[in-house]
ZAPA-257064 format. One line per field, with one value per residue (C-alpha): residue in one letter; x, y, z. Coordinates in steps of 0.001 Angstrom, whole numbers, always signed. Layout:
type [A,...]
u [X,...]
v [Y,...]
w [Z,...]
END
This chain:
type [X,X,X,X,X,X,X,X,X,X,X,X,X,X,X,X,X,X,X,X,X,X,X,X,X,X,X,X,X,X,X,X,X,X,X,X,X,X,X,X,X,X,X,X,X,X,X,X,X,X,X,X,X,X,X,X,X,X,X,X,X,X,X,X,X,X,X,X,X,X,X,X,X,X,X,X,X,X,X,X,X,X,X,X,X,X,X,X,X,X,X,X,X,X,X,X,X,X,X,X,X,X,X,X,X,X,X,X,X,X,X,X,X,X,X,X,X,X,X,X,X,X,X,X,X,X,X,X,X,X,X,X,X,X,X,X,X,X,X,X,X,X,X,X,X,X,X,X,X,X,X,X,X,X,X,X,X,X,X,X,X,X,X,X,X,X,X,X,X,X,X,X,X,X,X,X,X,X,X,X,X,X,X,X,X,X,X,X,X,X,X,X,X,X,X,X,X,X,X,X,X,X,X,X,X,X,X,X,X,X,X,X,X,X,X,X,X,X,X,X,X,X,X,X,X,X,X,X,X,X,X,X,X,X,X,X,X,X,X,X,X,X,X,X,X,X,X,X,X,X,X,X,X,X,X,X,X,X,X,X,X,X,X,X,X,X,X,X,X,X,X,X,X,X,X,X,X,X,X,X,X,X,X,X,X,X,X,X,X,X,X,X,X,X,X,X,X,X,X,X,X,X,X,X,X,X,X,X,X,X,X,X,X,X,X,X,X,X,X,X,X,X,X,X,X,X,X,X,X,X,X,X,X,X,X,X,X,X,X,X,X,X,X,X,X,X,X,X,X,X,X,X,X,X,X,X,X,X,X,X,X,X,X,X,X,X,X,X,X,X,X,X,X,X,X,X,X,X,X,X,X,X,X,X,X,X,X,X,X,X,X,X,X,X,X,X,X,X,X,X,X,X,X,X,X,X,X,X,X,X,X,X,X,X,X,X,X,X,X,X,X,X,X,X,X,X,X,X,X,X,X,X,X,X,X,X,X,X,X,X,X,X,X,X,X,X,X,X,X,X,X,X,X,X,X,X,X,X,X,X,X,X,X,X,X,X,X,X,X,X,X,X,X,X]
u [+66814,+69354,+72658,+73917,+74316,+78258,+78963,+83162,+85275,+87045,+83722,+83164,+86450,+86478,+82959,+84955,+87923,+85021,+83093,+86388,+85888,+89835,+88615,+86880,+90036,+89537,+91253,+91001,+92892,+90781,+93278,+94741,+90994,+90334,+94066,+93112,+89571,+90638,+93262,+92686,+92704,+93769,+91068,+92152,+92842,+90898,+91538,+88897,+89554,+88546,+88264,+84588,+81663,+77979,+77058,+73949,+71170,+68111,+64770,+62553,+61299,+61364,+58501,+56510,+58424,+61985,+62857,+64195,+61551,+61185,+62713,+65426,+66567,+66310,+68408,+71124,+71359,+72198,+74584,+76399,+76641,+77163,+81154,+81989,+84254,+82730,+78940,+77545,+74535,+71791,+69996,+68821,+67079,+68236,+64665,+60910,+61053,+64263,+62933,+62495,+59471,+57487,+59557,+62965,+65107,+65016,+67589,+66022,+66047,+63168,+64629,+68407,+68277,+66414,+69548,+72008,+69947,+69779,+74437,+74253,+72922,+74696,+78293,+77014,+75425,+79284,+81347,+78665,+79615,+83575,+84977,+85683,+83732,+86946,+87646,+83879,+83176,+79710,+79633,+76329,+75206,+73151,+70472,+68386,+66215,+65872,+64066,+62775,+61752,+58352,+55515,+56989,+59587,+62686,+64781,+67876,+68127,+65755,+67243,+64756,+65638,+64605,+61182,+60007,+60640,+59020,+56294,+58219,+56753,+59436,+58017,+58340,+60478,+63801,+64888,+67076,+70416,+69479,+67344,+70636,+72443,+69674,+70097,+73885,+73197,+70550,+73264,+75165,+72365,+72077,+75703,+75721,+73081,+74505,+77589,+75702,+74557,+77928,+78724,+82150,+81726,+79837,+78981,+77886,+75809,+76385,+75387,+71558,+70348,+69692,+70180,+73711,+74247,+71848,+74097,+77423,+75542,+73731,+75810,+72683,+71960,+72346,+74284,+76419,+75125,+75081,+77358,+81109,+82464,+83952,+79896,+78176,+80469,+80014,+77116,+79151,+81631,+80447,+78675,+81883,+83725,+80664,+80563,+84237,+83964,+81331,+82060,+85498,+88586,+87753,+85298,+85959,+84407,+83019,+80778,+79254,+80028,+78218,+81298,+78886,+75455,+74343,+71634,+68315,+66794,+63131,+61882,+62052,+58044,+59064,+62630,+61971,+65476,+66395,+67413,+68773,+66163,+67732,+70343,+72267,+76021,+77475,+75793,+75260,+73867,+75337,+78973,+81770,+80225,+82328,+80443,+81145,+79534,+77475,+77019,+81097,+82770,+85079,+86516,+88405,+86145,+85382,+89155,+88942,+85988,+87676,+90720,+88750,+86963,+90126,+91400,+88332,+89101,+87451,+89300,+86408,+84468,+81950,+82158,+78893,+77214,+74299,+71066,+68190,+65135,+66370,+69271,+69194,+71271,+74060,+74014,+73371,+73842,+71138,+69010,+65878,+64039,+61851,+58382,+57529,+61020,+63312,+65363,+68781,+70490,+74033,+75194,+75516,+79538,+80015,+78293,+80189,+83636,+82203,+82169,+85759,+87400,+85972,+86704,+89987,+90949,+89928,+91763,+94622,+94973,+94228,+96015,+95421,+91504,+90222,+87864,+84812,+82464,+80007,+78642,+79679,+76401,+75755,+78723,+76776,+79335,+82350,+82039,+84770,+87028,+86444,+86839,+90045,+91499,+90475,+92225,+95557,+96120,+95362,+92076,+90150,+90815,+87404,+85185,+81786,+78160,+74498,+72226,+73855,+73848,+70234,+70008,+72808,+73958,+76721,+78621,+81621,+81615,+81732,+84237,+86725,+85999,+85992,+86888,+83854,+80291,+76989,+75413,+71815,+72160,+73857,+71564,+70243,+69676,+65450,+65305,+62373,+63821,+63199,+60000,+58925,+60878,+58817,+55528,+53344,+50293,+50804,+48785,+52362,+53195,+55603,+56233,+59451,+62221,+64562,+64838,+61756,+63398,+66106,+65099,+60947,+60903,+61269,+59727,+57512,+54688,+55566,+55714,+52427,+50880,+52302,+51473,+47637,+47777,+48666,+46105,+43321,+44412,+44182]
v [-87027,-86341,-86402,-84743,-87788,-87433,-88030,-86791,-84674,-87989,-89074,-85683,-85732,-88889,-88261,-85386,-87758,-90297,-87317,-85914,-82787,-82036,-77953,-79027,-79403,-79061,-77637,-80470,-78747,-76470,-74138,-73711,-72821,-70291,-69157,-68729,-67574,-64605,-62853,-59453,-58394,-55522,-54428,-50773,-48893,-50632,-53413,-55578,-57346,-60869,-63293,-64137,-62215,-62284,-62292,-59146,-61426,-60217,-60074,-58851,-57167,-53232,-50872,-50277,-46879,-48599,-47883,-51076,-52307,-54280,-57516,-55494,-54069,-57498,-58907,-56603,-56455,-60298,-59626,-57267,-59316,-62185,-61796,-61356,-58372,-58299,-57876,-57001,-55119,-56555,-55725,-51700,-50662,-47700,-46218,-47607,-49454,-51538,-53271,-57141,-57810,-54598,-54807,-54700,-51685,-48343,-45488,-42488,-38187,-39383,-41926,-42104,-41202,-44013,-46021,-44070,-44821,-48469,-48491,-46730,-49659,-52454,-50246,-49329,-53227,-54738,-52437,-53026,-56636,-56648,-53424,-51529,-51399,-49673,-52520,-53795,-53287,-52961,-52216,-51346,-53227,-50984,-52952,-52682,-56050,-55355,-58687,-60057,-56172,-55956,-55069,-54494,-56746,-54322,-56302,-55811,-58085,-61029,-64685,-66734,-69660,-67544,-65863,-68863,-70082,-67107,-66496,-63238,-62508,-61839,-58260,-57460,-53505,-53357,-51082,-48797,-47169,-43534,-45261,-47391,-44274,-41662,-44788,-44739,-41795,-42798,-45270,-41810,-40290,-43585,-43782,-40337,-40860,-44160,-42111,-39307,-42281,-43334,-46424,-46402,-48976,-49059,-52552,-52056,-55604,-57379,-61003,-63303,-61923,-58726,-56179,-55889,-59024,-59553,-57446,-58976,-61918,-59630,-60475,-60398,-56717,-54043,-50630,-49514,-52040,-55345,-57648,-56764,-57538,-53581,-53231,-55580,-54290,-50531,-49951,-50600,-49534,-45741,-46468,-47192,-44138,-41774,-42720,-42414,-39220,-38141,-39525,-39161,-41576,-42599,-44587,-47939,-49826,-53008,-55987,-58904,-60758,-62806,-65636,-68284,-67719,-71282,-72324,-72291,-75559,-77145,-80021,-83698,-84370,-88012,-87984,-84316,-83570,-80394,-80876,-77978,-76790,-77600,-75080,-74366,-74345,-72281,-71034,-67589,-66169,-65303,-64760,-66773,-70030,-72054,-71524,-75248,-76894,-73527,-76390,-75533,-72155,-70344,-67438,-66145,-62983,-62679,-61712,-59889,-57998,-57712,-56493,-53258,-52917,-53078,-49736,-48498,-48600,-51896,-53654,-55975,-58649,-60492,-63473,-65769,-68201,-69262,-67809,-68789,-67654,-70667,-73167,-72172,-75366,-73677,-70532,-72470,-76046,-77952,-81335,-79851,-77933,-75305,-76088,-76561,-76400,-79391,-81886,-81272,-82453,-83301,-84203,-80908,-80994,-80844,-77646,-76773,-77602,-75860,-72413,-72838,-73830,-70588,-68622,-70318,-69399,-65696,-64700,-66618,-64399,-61459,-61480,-57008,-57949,-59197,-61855,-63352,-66524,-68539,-72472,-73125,-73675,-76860,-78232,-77585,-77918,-78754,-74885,-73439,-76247,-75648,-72054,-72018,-74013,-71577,-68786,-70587,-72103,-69083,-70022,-66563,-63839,-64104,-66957,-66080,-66864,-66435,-68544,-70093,-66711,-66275,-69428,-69312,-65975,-66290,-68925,-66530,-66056,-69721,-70046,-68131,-68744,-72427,-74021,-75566,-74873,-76776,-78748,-77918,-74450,-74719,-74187,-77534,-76149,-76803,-73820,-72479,-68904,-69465,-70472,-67552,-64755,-66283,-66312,-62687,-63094,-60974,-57642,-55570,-57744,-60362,-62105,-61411,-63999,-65706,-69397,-70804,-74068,-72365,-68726,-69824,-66288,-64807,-66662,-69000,-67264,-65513,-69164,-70527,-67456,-67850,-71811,-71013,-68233,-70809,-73246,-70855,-69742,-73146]
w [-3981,-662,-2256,+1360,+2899,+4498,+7796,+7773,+5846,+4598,+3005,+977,+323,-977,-3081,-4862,-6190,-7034,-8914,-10670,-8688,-8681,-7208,-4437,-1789,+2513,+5097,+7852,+10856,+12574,+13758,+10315,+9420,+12289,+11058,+7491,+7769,+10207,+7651,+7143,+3104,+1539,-854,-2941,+99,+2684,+4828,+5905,+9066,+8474,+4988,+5227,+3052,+3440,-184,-1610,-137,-1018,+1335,-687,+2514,+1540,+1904,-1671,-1684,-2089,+1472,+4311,+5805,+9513,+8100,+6301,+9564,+11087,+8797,+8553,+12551,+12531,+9661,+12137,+14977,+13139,+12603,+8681,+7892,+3941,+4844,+864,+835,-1245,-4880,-4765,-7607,-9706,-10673,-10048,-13363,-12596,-9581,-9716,-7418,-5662,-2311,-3844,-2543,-4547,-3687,-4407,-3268,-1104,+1044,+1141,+4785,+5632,+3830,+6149,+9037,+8229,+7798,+10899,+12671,+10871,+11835,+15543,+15667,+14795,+16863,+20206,+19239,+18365,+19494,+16672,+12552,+10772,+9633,+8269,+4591,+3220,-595,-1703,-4853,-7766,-10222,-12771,-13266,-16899,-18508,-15062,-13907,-12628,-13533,-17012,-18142,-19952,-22802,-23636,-26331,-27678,-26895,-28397,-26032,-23232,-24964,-25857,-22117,-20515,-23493,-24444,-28091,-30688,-31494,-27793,-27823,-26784,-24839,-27255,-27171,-25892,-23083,-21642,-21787,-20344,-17797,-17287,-15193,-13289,-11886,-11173,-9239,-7490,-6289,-5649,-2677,-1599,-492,+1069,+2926,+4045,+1489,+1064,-1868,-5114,-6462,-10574,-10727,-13516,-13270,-13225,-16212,-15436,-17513,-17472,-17748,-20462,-22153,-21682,-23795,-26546,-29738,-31991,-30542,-32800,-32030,-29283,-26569,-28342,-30956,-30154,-26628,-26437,-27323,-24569,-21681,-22730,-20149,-17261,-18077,-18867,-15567,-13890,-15261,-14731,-11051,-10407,-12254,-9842,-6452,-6356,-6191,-2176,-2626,-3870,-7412,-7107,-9656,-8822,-12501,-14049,-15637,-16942,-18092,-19022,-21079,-20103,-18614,-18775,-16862,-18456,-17549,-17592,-14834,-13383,-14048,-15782,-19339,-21338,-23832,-27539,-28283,-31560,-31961,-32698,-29649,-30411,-26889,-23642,-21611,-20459,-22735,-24735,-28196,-29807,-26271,-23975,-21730,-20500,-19417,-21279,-19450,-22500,-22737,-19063,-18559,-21161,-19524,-15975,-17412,-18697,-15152,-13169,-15746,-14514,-10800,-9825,-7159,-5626,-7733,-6257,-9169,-9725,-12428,-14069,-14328,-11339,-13439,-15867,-14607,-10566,-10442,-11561,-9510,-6253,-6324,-4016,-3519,-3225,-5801,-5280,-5685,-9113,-10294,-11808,-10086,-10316,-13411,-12212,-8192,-6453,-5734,-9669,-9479,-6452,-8603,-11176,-8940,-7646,-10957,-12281,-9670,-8994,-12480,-12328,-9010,-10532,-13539,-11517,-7873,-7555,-7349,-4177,-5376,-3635,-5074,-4389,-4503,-773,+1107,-479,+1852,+4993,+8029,+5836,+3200,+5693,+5393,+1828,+2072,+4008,+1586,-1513,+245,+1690,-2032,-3996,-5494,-3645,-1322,+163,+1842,+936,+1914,+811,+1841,+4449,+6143,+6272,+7886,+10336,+10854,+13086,+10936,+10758,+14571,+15115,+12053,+13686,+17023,+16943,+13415,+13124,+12428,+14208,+11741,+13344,+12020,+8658,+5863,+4275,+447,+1182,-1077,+1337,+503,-3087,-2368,-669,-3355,-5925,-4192,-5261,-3814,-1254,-220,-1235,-4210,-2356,+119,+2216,+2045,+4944,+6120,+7959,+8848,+11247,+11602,+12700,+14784,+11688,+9258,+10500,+10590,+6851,+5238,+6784,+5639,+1797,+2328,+3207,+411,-1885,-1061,-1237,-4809,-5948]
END
C-alpha cells in the first residue's frame, strides 16, 4: 500500500498533526534550509564543514578477502562528489568470523593499504570537486556480526523470541567471556590499521543486533557481559578505552547506538502486516524498551549508557533503532516490503516521529555530542525540510542519510545549492537494496547492493542477474 501520496509540504505537514506526529516539524523557506543545512559543526576537535551525513551504507560489494571492491570504489567516489561534509564509512569486519555476508569489509595486516588507497580517493575525489577536504570527516565504523555472522552464526546471548524466529536451537554455544575479551583486542588491532590508513575517526558499532548490541539487551546472560547494565555495556566500553589507549588522544571516538531494539515481528498470513510475535512482560530482553509495554522506548538506560561513552572520549553518535533482520519497519520506515517480508504495521511517518523523538531527546540531554539519526528517506523531497528543522530547533546537530544516498547521491549538493531536492531522484523506499543484500546465490556468496531504480548504470544489470538467479532456483 502507497502511503507516499503528498503533493506539498502543507499536505505532509498536515498528515503529521492528523497522525499525532508532534516530532515531525519542516523548514518551509528554502533559504533558511540552504542556511541551516550548510553550518559547519564542531565535533571534539574537528570541524566539519557542512550539517549533512551519509550514514555507514553498506554494499556488500568487497572482494572475498575483506578488501573494496569495483562497486566499493564506485560508491565512495559519488559519496565524494556528492557534497556531505559527514561521509560515514560503512560496516568493516573485525576478523573473518565477524563478517555478515562473504563480501562484507574485513581490515586486516593484509590489506589495510588497499583501505588507504580507497580514503585517498574519496579525500582527492571531494577536494577536485569543492576546493579543499580539511573540512570532510569520514569515521570508519568497526563490526562484528555476532548472531547474523556468516557462515557461523556467534551468540551472545539466547532470546528465545529470536531462536525460535530464526530456528536457533536452545543448546546452541554462546560465545563465552574469555572469547569477547580475546575479542576486545581484535577491535584494537583493527583500529590500529584503520589509522595507519589515515581514518581520523573510530566508530565502535553498537546497534542491529549485532553483537554489541546483542549485548546491550543480554540481561539473562551470565558473567561479565550480560545481566547488569555496567555488565552489557562492558565490551565497548573496554573497546573504547583499549583503542584510545592505543591510538592516541587525536583521533576521535565514535558509535552508531542502537536506542530501541523492538520486538521481533512475524507476518499475519491473513493481512500481511507485521504483528509482534507474543512477548512477555515484564519484557525481559533488549535496550532502550520500556519493560511494562517493549512495544515503546525508554531511553532511561540509553543515557545512562552514553553518559559512560562520552567519559570514554566519544564525541560522535550516529543514533539508530530497531532491528532489520526482525522489525525493518522500525529501522527504516517504508511502503514497500522487501520481497517476502511483511507489510508495514503502522503508516510510515509514525516511524519517522518515532526516530526524531528519540533522537530529539538524546541530543537534548547531551548538547557536547554531535548527534546524527536516521528515519528521513521515507520523506522523499521534503527529509531536508525536515532536517533543517531538527538542527535549527535543537533536536540534532547532523542531517543524515542512508538510503537516500545510494539513490541520489548528490542530494547534499542540491540541498545546499538550491533548497530543494528533484523528486525524480529521491529514493522511493522500493526496498530494491534490501532485496539484493539478502539475495546469496551468488558465485562470491552475495550479491552487491545499490538502487536499480535510479542508479540502472550501476545496478541494472546486478538486479536482472539476482532476478533470473532467483527464478532458476525456484
Amino acid at each position: 500500500m502507497r502511503r507516499f501520496t503528498y503533493k506539498s509540504l502543507a499536505e505532509i505537514e498536515q498528515a503529521a498533526r492528523e497522525l499525532g506526529c508532534e516530532s515531525v516539524a519542516f523548514e518551509p523557506d528554502v533559504a533558511r534550509v540552504r542556511e541551516v543545512l550548510a553550518r559547519p559543526v564542531a565535533v571534539g576537535a574537528f570541524r566539519v564543514g557542512n550539517s549533512i551525513c551519509i550514514h555507514p551504507m553498506e554494499g556488500c560489494d568487497g572482494d572475498l578477502d575483506g578488501r573494496p571492491g569495483e562497486l566499493t570504489w564506485r560508491r565512495y567516489g559519488r559519496f565524494a562528489r556528492g557534497g556531505a561534509k559527514l561521509v560515514w564509512f560503512e560496516a568493516t569486519a573485525v576478523r573473518e568470523d565477524g563478517r555478515a555476508n562473504t563480501r562484507q569489509l574485513w581490515i586486516r595486516q593484509q590489506n589495510w593499504e588497499d583501505f588507504a588507497r580507497i580514503l585517498d580517493m574519496l579525500r582527492r575525489a571531494h577536494r577536485e570537486t569543492y576546493g579543499t577536504s580539511d573540512d570532510l570527516l569520514e569515521p570508519i565504523q568497526l563490526t562484528h556480526s555476532g548472531r547474523y555472522s556468516v557462515p557461523r552464526k556467534i551468540l551472545a546471548y539466547h532470546h528465545p523470541l529470536v531462536d525460535r524466529k530464526f530456528g536457533t536451537p536452545p543448546d546452541y554455544p554462546l560465545i563465552t567471556d574469555g572469547e569477547l575479551e580475546r575479542l576486545e583486542d581484535d577491535y584494537v588491532a583493527a583500529a590500529r590499521l584503520a589509522v595507519r590508513a589515515g581514518f581520523r575517526a573510530i566508530d565502535v558499532k553498537v546497534t542491529h543486533g549485532y553483537l554489541l548490541s546483542e549485548l546491550t539487551g543480554a540481561k539473562l546472560r551470565d558473567g561479565r557481559y550480560g545481566g547488569s547494565l555496567e555488565n552489557r555495556i562492558r565490551m565497548p566500553l573496554n573497546i573504547l578505552r583499549k583503542i584510545r589507549d592505543a591510538v592516541g588522544p587525536n583521533v576521535l571516538l565514535c558509535m552508531r547506538l542502537g536506542c530501541f531494539e523492538g520486538v521481533p515481528y512475524a507476518t499475519d498470513p491473513e493481512t500481511r502486516l507485521g504483528v509482534p510475535i507474543p512477548y512477555p512482560v515484564p519484557y525481559p530482553h533488549g535496550f532502550g524498551m520500556n519493560v511494562m509495554n517493549p512495544l515503546e522506548p525508554d531511553l532511561a538506560e540509553v543515557k545512562q549508557a552514553i553518559a559512560l561513552f562520552r567519559e570514554t572520549g566519544v564525541r560522535l553518535l550516529n543514533l539508530s533503532l530497531g532491528v532489520p533482520y526482525f522489525n525493518p519497519h522500525i529501522g527504516r520506515p517504508f511502503d514497500t516490503p522487501d520481497e517476502g517480508n511483511y507489510e508495514p504495521p503502522e503508516h510510515p511517518l509514525r516511524g519517522v516521529n518515532r526516530h526524531f523523538a528519540v533522537a530529539g531527546e538524546l541530543q537534548r540531554a547531551f548538547p557536547d555530542i554531535a548527534m546524527t539519526s536516521a528515519g528521513y528517506s521515507w520523506l522523499q523531497a521534503y527529509q531536508i525540510h525536515a532536517g533543517a528543522r531538527n538542527i535549527a530547533d535543537g533536536n540534532i546537530r547532523f542531517f543524515g542519510v542512508g538510503r537516500n544516498s545510494l539513490a541520489y547521491p548528490n542530494f547534499a549538493r542540491d540541498a545546499l545549492e538550491k533548497g530543494v531536492l528533484d523528486e525524480r531522484h529521491v529514493c522511493k523506499t522500493l526496498t530494491y537494496c534490501t532485496y539484493l543484500m539478502r539475495q546469496k546465490d551468488h558465485p562470491l556468496g552475495q550479491f552487491p547492493t545499490g538502487c536499480p531504480p535510479f542508479d540502472k548504470e550501476g545496478y541494472g544489470p546486478v538486479i536482472k542477474l539476482a532476478r533470473a538467479t532467483q527464478r532458476r532456483a525456484q
